[in-house]
C-alpha positions in Angstrom: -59.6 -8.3 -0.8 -58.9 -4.4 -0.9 -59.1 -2.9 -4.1 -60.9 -5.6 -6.2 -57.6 -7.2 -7.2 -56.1 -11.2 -7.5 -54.4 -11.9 -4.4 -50.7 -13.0 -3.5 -51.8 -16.2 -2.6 -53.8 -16.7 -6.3 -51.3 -15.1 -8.2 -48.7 -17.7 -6.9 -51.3 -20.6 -7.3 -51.1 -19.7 -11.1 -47.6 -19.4 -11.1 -47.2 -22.7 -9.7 -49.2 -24.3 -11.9 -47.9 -22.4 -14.9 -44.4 -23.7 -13.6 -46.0 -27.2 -13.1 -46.8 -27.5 -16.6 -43.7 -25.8 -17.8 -41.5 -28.4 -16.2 -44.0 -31.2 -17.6 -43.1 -29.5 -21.4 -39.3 -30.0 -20.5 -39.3 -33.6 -18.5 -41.1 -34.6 -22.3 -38.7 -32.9 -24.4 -35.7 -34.7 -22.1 -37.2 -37.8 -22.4 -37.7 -37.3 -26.8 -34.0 -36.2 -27.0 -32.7 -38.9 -24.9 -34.9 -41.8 -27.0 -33.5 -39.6 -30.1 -29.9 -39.8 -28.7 -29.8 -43.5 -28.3 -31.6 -44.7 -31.8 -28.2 -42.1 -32.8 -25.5 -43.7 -31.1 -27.4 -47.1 -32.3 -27.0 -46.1 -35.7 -23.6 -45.0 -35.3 -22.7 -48.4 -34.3 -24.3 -49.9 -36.8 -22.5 -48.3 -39.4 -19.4 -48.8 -37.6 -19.9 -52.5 -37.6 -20.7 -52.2 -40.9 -17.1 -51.2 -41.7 -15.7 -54.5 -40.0 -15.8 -58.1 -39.6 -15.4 -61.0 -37.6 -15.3 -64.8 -37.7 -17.5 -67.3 -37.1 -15.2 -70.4 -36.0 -15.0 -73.6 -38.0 -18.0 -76.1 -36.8 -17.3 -79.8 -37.5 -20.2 -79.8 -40.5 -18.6 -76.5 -41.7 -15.6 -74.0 -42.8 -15.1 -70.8 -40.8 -16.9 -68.0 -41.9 -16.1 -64.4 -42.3 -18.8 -62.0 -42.0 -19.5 -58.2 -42.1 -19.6 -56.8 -38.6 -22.6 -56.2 -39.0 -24.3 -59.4 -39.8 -27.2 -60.6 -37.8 -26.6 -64.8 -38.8 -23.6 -64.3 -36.2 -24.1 -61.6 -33.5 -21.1 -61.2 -31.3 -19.8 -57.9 -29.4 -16.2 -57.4 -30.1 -13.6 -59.1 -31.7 -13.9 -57.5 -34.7 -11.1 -58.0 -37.6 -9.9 -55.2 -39.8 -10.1 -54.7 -43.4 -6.9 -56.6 -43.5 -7.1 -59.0 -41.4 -10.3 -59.8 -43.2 -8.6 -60.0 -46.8 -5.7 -62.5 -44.8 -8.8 -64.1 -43.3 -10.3 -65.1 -46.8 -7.3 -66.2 -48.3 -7.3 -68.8 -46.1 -8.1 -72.3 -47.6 -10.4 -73.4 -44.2 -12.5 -69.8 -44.7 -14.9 -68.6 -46.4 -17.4 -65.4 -46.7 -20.7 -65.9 -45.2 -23.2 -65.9 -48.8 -25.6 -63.7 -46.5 -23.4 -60.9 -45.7 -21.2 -60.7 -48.6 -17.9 -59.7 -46.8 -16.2 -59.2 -49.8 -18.0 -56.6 -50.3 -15.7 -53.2 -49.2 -12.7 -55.2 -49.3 -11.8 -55.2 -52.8 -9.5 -52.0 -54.4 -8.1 -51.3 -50.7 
């Protein structure tokens, strides 16, 4: 090599691998902000749910019950009542609040 110097050929080897690790650095960095994006949007649902209800339909041992949205003793998607359907709901003679949950609990005052 004339001169003494790093060649074209090295001086793109170490770019590559420079590059190489670079793009290793932002794959990890994707892959923490999309794990940190989804525990988010979890959350977010969560406290959504949180905020509504739903009903567990009358079994022949037992009443309806209301719950909060988010109560695990009766995990369904969808169908989720409002804060006044929920009061209508409890006033109902054949339903009544899950004792877990507490779905009274944000209705009263409203």
């Amino acid at each position: 090599m004339p001169g003494g110097g790093i060649s074209d050929l090295d001086k793109n080897r170490a770019l590559e691998q420079w590059l190489e690790w670079q793009l290793r650095q932002v794959r990890g960095r994707i892959r923490e902000l999309e794990v940190a994006e989804q525990r988010e949007r979890r959350r977010q649902e969560q406290a959504h749910a949180a905020l509504r209800w739903k009903i567990q339909p009358q079994r022949s041992s037992s009443a309806a019950l209301v719950h909060r949205g988010d109560c695990a003793l009766y995990p369904v998607e969808g169908g989720f009542l409002d804060r006044e359907e929920a009061v209508i709901a409890l006033a109902e003679p054949d339903i009544e609040p899950c004792q877990i949950c507490n779905p009274q609990t944000g209705l009263a005052g409203g």
